[in-house]
C-alpha positions as CSV (number, residue, x, y, z in Angstrom):
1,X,9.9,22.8,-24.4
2,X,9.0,21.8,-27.5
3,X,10.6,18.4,-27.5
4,X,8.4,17.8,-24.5
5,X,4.9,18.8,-25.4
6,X,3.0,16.0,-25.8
7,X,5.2,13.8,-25.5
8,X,5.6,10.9,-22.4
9,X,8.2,12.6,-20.3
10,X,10.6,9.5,-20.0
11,X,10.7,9.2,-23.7
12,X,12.0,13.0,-23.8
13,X,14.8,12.3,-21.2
14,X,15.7,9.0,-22.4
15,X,16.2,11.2,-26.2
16,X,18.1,13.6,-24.1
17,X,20.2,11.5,-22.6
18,X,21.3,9.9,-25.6
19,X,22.0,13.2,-27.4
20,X,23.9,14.8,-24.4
21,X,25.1,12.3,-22.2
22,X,24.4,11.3,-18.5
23,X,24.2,14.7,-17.3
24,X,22.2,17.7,-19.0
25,X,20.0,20.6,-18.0
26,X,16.8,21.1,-19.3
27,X,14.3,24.5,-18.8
28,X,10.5,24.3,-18.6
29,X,9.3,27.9,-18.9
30,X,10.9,29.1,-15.9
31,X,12.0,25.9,-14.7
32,X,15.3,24.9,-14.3
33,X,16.4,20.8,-13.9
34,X,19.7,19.3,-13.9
35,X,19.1,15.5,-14.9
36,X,21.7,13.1,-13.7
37,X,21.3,9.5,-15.4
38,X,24.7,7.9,-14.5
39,X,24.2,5.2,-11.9
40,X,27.7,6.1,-9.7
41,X,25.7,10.0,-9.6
42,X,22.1,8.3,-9.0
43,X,23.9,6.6,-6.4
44,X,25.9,9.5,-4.6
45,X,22.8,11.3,-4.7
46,X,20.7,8.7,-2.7
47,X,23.3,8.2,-0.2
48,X,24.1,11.7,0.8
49,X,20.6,12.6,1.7
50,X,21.9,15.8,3.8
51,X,22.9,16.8,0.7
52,X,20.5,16.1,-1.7
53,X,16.9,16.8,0.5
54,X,13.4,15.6,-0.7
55,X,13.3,18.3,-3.7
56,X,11.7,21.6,-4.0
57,X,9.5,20.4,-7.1
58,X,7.7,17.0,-6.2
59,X,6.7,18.6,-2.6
60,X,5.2,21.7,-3.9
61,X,3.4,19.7,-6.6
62,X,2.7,17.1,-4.0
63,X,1.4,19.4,-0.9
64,X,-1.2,20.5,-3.5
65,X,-3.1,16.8,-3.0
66,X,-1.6,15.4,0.4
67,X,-0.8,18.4,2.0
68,X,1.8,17.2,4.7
69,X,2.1,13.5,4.1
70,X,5.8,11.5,4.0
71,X,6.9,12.9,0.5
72,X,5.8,16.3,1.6
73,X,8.2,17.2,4.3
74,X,12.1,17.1,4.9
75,X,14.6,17.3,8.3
76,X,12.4,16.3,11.3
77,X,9.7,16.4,10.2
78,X,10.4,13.5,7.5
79,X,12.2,11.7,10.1
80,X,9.3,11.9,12.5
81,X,6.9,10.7,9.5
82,X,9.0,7.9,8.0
83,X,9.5,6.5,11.4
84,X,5.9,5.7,11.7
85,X,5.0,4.6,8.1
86,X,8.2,3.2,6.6
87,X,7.8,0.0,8.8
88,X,4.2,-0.4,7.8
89,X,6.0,-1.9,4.4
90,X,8.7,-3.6,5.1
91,X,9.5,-7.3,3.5
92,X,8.8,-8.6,7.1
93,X,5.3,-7.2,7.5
94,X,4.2,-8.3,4.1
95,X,5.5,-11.9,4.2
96,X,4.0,-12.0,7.9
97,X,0.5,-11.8,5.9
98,X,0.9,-13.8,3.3
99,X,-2.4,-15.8,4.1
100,X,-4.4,-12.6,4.0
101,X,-2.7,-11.3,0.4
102,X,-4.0,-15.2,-0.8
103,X,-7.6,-14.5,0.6
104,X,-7.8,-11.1,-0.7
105,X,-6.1,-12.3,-4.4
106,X,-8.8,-15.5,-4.1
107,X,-12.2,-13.1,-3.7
108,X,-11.1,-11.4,-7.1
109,X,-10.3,-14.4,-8.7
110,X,-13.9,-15.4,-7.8
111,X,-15.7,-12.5,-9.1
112,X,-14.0,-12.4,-12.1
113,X,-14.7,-16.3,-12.4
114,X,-18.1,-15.7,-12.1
115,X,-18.7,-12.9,-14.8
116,X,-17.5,-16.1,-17.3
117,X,-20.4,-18.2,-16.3
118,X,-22.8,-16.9,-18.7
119,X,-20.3,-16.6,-22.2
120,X,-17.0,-17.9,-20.9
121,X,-15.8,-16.4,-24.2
122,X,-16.9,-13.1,-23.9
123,X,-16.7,-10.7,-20.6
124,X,-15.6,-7.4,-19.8
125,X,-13.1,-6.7,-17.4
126,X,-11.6,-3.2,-15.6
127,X,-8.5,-5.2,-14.6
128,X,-6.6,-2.0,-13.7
129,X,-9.5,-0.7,-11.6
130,X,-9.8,-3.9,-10.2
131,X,-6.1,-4.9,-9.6
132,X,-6.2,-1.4,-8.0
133,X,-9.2,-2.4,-5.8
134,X,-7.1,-5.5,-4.5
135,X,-3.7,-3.7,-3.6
136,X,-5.7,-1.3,-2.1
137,X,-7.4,-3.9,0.3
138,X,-4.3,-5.6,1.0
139,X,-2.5,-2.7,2.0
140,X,-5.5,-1.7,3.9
141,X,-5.6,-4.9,6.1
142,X,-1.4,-4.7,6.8
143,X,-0.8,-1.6,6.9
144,X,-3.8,0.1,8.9
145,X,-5.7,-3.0,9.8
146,X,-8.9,-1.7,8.0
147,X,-11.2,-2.9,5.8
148,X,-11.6,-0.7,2.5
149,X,-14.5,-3.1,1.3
150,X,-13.1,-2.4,-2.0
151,X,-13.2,-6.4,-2.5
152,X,-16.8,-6.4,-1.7
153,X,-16.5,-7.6,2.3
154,X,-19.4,-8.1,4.1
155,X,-17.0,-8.8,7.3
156,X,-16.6,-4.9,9.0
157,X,-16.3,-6.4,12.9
158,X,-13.2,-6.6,12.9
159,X,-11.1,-4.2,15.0
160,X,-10.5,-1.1,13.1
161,X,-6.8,0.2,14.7
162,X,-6.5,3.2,12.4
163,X,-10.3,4.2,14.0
164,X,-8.5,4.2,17.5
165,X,-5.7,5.4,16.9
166,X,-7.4,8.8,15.4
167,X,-9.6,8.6,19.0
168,X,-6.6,8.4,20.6
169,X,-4.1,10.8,19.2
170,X,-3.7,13.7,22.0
171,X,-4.1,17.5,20.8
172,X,-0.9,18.4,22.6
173,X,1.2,16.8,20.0
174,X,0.5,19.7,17.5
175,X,1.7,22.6,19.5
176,X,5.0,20.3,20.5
177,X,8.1,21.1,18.6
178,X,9.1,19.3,15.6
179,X,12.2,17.9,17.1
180,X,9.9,16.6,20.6
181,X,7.0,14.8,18.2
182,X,7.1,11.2,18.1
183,X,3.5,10.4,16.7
184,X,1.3,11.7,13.9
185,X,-1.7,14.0,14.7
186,X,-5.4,13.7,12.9
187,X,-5.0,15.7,9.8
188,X,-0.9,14.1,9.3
189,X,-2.9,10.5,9.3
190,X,-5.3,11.8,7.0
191,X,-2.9,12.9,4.9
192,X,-0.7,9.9,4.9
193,X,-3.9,7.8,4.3
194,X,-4.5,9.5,1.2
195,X,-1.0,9.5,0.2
196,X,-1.4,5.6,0.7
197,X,-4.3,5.5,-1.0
198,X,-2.9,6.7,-3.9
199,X,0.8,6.1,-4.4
200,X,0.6,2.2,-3.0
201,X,-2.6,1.1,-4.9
202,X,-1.8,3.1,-8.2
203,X,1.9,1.8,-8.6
204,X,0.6,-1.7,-7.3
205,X,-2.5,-2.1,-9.0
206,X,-0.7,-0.8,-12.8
207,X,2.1,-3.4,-12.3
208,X,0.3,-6.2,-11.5
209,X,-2.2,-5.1,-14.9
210,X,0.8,-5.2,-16.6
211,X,1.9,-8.6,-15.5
212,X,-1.5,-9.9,-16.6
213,X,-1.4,-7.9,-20.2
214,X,2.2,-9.3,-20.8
215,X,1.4,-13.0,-19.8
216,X,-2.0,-12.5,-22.3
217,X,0.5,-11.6,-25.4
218,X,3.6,-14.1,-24.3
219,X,2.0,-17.1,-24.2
220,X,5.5,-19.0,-23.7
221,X,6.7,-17.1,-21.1
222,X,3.1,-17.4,-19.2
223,X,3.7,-21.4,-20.2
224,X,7.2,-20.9,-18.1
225,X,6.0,-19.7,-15.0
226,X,2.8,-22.0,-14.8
227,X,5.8,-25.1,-15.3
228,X,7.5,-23.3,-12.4
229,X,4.5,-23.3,-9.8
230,X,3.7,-27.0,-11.0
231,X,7.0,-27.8,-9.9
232,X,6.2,-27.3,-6.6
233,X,6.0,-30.6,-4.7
234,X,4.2,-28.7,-1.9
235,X,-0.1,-28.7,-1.8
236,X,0.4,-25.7,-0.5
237,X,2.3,-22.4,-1.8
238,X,3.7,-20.6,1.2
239,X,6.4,-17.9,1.9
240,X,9.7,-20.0,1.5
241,X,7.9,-21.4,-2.0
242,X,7.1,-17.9,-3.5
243,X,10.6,-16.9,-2.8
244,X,12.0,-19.9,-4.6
245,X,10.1,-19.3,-7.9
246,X,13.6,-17.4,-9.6
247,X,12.2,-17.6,-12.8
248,X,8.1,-15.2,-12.0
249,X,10.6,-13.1,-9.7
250,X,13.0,-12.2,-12.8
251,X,9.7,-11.6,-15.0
252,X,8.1,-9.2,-12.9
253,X,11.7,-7.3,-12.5
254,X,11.5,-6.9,-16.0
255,X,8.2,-5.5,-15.9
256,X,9.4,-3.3,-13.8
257,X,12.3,-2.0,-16.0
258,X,10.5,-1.8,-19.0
259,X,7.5,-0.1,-17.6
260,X,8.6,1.7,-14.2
261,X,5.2,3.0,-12.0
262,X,7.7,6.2,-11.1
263,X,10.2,7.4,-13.8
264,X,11.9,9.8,-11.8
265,X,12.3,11.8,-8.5
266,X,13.4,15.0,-7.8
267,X,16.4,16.7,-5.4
268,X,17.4,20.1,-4.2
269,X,21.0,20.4,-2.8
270,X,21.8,21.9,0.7
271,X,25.1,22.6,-0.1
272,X,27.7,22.7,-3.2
273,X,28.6,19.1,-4.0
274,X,30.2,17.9,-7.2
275,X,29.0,14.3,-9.3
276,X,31.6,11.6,-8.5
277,X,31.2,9.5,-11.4
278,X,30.5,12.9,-14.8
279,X,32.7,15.2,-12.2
280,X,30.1,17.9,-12.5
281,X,30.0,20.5,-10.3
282,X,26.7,21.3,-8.5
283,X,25.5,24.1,-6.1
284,X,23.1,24.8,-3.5
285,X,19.6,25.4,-4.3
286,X,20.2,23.1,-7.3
287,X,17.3,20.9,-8.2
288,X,18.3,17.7,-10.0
């Protein structure tokens, strides 16, 4: 515990795992945690999801702030949840609005343009707040078709789906159940809303600070990508340009290795199961 305290926690693991291999057990007061670090075992473990369910630890700590959102639940009742919000995400649905992520990106880019009109030299900027605010408004528009006005829009006509849907969910969905539930009652959207709120903004929002911290200190590397848009013999940057730009893409990978938004996740096992890759043996009610 002691090699913990006050320490970043995947500073602490990434110590333990290089005094004690891929595979070590750790206590926490009453705590117990097996942490697996080899990538065949990561792996196996994500694959064999009847095995290794959503784990005892993150959903207790989680139900505490979004109650019975996705990362809350587990059998059915997951199912029945990621069914619903997983395809809000998907690579399709954000490329499909890729004019809308440019508008939103564009209104930011104005305001912090004009806070440099008066001392171009000197201004004060809460780019994580603010790179927040944006992935919060894009996700907003794709995912629930609402407008947060976190980006300041004046525009609140426009259909609000999420608004109707709440008007439209029927009360005899609660008492259904689990394995007859298709949708998501009132206080499940709520919760998933907030979940959304915080998880896809946060984790968005800190990476794309990050970015613009790293390309403020590696003035080469932000030299590399701006030779790399110019190169585009297009006026206009759409969805078959962004994919080609190999060079931002393997950037902003590294970002993400070097400064993860999530460090770790949690399992409990249904069943005894052994590690192919360390050959440890596990048991039921684990929690890796």
């Amino acid at each position: 515990m002691d090699q913990v305290r006050g320490r970043y926690i995947g500073d602490a693991l990434k110590q333990f795992q290089a005094e004690y291999g891929d595979t070590f057990q750790i206590y926490l007061g009453l705590l117990h945690l097996i942490c697996v670090c080899n990538p065949e075992d990561v792996q196996h473990v994500f694959t064999h999801r009847h095995i290794y369910e959503q784990g005892d630890l993150h959903i207790n700590q989680h139900r505490v702030v979004f109650n019975d959102a996705l990362i809350c639940n587990i059998g059915p009742k997951y199912k029945r949840h990621a069914s619903i919000i997983l395809p809000l995400f998907r690579r399709g649905k954000i490329l499909n609005n890729y004019d809308l992520i440019i508008d939103c990106t564009d209104k930011l880019l104005d305001q912090w343009r004009s806070t440099t009109d008066n001392d171009p030299k000197h201004f004060h900027l809460n780019i994580v707040d603010q790179c927040q605010n944006l992935s919060l408004a894009i996700f907003g528009f794709i995912g629930f078709d609402y407008d947060f006005q976190t980006l300041k829009e004046s525009n609140i006509n426009k259909t609000n789906n999420l608004t109707q849907a709440l008007n439209q969910v029927q009360k005899t969905e609660v008492a259904k159940p689990e394995q007859e539930k298709k949708g998501l009652y009132h206080e499940e959207v709520i919760n998933e809303l907030l979940l959304f709120i915080v998880a896809r903004s946060e984790t968005t929002g800190a990476t794309a600070s990050w970015f613009i911290y790293f390309m403020s200190k590696y003035r080469r590397v932000q030299a590399l990508i701006t030779a790399e848009l110019r190169s585009n013999k297009y006026h206009a940057m759409g969805v078959e340009q962004i994919e080609s730009l190999t060079y931002l893409d393997r950037i902003i990978q590294e970002i993400l290795r070097f400064l993860r938004p999530v460090i770790s996740t949690t399992r409990t096992l249904t069943v005894d199961d052994q590690l192919p890759g360390s050959g440890v043996q596990l048991h039921k009610d684990d929690e890796i």
